[in-house]
C-alpha positions as a Markdown table, in Angstrom:
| # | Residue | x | y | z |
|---|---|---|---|---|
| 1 | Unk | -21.7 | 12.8 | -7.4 |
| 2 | Unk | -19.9 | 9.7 | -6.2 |
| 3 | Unk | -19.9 | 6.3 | -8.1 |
| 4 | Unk | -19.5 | 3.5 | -6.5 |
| 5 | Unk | -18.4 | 0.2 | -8.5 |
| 6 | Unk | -19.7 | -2.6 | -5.8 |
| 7 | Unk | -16.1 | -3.1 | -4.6 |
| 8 | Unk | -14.9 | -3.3 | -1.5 |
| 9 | Unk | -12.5 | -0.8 | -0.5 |
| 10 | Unk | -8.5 | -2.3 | -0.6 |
| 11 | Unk | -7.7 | -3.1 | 3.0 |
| 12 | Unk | -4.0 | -1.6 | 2.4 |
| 13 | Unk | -3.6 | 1.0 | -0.2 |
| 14 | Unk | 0.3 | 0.4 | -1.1 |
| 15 | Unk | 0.4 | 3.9 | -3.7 |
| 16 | Unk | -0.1 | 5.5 | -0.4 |
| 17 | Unk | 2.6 | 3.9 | 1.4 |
| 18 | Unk | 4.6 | 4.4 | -1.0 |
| 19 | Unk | 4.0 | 8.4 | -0.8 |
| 20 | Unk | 4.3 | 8.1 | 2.8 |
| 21 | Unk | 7.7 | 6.0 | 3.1 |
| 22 | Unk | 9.9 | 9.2 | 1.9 |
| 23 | Unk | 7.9 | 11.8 | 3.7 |
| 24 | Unk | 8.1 | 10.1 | 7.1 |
| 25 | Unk | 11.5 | 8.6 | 6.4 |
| 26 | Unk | 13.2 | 12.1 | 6.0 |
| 27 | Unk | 11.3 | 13.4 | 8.8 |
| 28 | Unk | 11.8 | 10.5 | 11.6 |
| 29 | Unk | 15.7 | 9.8 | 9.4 |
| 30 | Unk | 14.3 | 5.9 | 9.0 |
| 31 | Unk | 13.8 | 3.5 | 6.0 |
| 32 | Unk | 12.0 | 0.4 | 7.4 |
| 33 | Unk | 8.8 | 0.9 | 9.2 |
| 34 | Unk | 5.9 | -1.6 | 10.1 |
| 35 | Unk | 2.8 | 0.6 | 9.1 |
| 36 | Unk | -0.9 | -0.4 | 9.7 |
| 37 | Unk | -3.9 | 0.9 | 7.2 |
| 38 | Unk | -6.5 | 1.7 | 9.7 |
| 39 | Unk | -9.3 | 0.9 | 7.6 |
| 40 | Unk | -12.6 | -1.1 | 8.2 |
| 41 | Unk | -10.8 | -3.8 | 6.4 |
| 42 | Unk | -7.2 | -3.1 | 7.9 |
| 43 | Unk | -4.1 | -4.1 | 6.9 |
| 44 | Unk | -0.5 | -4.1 | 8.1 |
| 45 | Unk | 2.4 | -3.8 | 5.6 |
| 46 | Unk | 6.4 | -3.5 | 6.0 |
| 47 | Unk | 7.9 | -0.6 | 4.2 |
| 48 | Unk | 11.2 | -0.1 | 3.2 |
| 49 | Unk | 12.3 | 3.0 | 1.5 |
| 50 | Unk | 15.6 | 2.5 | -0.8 |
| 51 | Unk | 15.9 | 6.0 | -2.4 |
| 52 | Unk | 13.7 | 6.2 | -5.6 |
| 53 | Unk | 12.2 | 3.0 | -5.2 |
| 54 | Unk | 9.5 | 1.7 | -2.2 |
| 55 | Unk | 9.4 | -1.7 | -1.4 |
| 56 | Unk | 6.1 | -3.1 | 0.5 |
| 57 | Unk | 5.7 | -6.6 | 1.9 |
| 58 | Unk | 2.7 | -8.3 | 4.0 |
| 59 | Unk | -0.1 | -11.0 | 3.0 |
| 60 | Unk | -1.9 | -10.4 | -0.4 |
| 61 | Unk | -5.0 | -12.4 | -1.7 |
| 62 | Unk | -5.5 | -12.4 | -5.0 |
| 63 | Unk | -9.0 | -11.1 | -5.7 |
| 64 | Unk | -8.9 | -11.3 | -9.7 |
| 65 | Unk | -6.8 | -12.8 | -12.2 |
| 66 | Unk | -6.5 | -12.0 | -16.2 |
| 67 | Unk | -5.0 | -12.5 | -19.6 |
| 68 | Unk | -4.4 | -9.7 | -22.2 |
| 69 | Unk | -3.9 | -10.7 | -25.5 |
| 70 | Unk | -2.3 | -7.7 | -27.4 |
């Protein structure tokens, strides 16, 4: 069964960069890449990979903003 929500898919999905930094990083023995999200939407991102931490950077729109009162 597949829900769908009415949202429209995140052009660059930065959990998965940040999966893919270490695996292609130890493999190609980098830590900055350029990486492009081949979606319908696309996206291009810059990765760095500083041991336990990923950092991403590119353009962001904010699509929804909130306050939680706790």
């Amino acid at each position: 069964m597949h829900l769908r929500s009415g949202v429209d898919e995140d052009p660059v999905t930065g959990s998965a960069h940040c999966t893919l930094a270490p695996f292609w990083g130890d493999r190609l023995h980098k830590n900055h890449f350029l990486a492009y999200q081949a979606s319908p939407r696309g996206g291009e991102i810059r990765v760095t990979w500083e041991g336990d931490r990923v950092l991403l950077a590119g353009q962001a729109v904010t699509v929804m903003r909130a306050e939680l009162a706790v």
